[in-house]
C-alpha positions as CSV (number, residue, x, y, z in Angstrom):
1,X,118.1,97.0,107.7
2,X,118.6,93.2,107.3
3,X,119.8,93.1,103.6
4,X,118.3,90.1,103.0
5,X,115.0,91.1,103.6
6,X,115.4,93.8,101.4
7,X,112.6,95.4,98.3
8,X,112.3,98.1,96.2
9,X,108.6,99.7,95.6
10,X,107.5,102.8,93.9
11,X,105.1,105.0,95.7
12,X,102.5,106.9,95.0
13,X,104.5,109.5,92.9
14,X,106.7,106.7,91.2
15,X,109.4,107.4,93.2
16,X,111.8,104.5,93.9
17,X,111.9,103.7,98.1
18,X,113.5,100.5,99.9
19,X,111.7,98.5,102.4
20,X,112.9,96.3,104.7
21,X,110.3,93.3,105.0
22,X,109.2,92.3,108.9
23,X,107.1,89.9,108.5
24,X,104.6,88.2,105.8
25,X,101.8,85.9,106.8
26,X,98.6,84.7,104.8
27,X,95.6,85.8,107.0
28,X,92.3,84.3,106.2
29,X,93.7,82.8,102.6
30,X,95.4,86.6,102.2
31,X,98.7,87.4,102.1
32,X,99.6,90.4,104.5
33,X,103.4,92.0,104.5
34,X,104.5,94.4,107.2
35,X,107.4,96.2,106.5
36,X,109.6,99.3,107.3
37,X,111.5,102.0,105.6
38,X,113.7,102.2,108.7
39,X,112.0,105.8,109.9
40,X,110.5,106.2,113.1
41,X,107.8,108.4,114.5
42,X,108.1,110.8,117.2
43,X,108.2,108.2,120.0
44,X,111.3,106.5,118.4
45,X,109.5,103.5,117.6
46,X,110.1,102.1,114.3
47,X,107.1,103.1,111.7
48,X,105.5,99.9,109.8
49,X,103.3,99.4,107.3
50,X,101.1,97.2,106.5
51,X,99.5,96.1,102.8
52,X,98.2,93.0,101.0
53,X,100.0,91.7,98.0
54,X,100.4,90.0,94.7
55,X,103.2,88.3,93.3
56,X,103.3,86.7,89.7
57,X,106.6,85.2,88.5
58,X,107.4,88.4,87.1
59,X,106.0,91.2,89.9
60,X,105.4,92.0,93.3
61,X,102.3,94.5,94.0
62,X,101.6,96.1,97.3
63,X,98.0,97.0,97.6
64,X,96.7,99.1,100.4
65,X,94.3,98.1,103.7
66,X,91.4,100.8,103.2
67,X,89.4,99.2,105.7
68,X,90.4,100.2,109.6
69,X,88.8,97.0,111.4
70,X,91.3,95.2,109.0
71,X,94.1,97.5,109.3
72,X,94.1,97.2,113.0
73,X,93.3,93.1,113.0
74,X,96.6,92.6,111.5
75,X,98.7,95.8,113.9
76,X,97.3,93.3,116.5
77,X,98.9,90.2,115.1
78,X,102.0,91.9,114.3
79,X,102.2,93.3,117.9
80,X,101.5,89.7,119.0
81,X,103.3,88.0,116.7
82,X,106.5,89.7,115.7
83,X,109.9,89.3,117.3
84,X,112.7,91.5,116.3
């Protein structure tokens, strides 16, 4: 993982996990992260996620993409768009 691009986020269970961020980009006047915990899924490929967020001087919230026409809109820019 690139330390720079480095954050700290509890999950659902308040449990402390790092994340390494990929990418960020505002799509359609909202801001999108995709980022990694450096696991990968059975193929070997590196598993991302994907959330909105919110940042205040203070905080940084990751909110969840509930709806799937979204979710997959911004996998296809980040499959488009993202150089490693």
């Amino acid at each position: 993982m690139n330390k720079e691009k480095i954050f700290i986020a509890r999950d659902e269970n308040g449990s402390e996990c790092q994340y390494e961020m990929l990418m960020v980009k505002n799509v359609d006047n909202i801001p999108v992260i995709w980022y990694t915990d450096g696991s990968k899924d059975e193929d070997g490929s590196k598993n991302v996620y994907i959330s909105t967020y919110e940042r205040t001087d203070t905080t940084f919230s990751l909110n969840p993409i509930e709806n799937e026409e979204t979710l997959q809109k911004y996998a296809d820019i980040f499959s488009n768009e993202y150089k490693e």
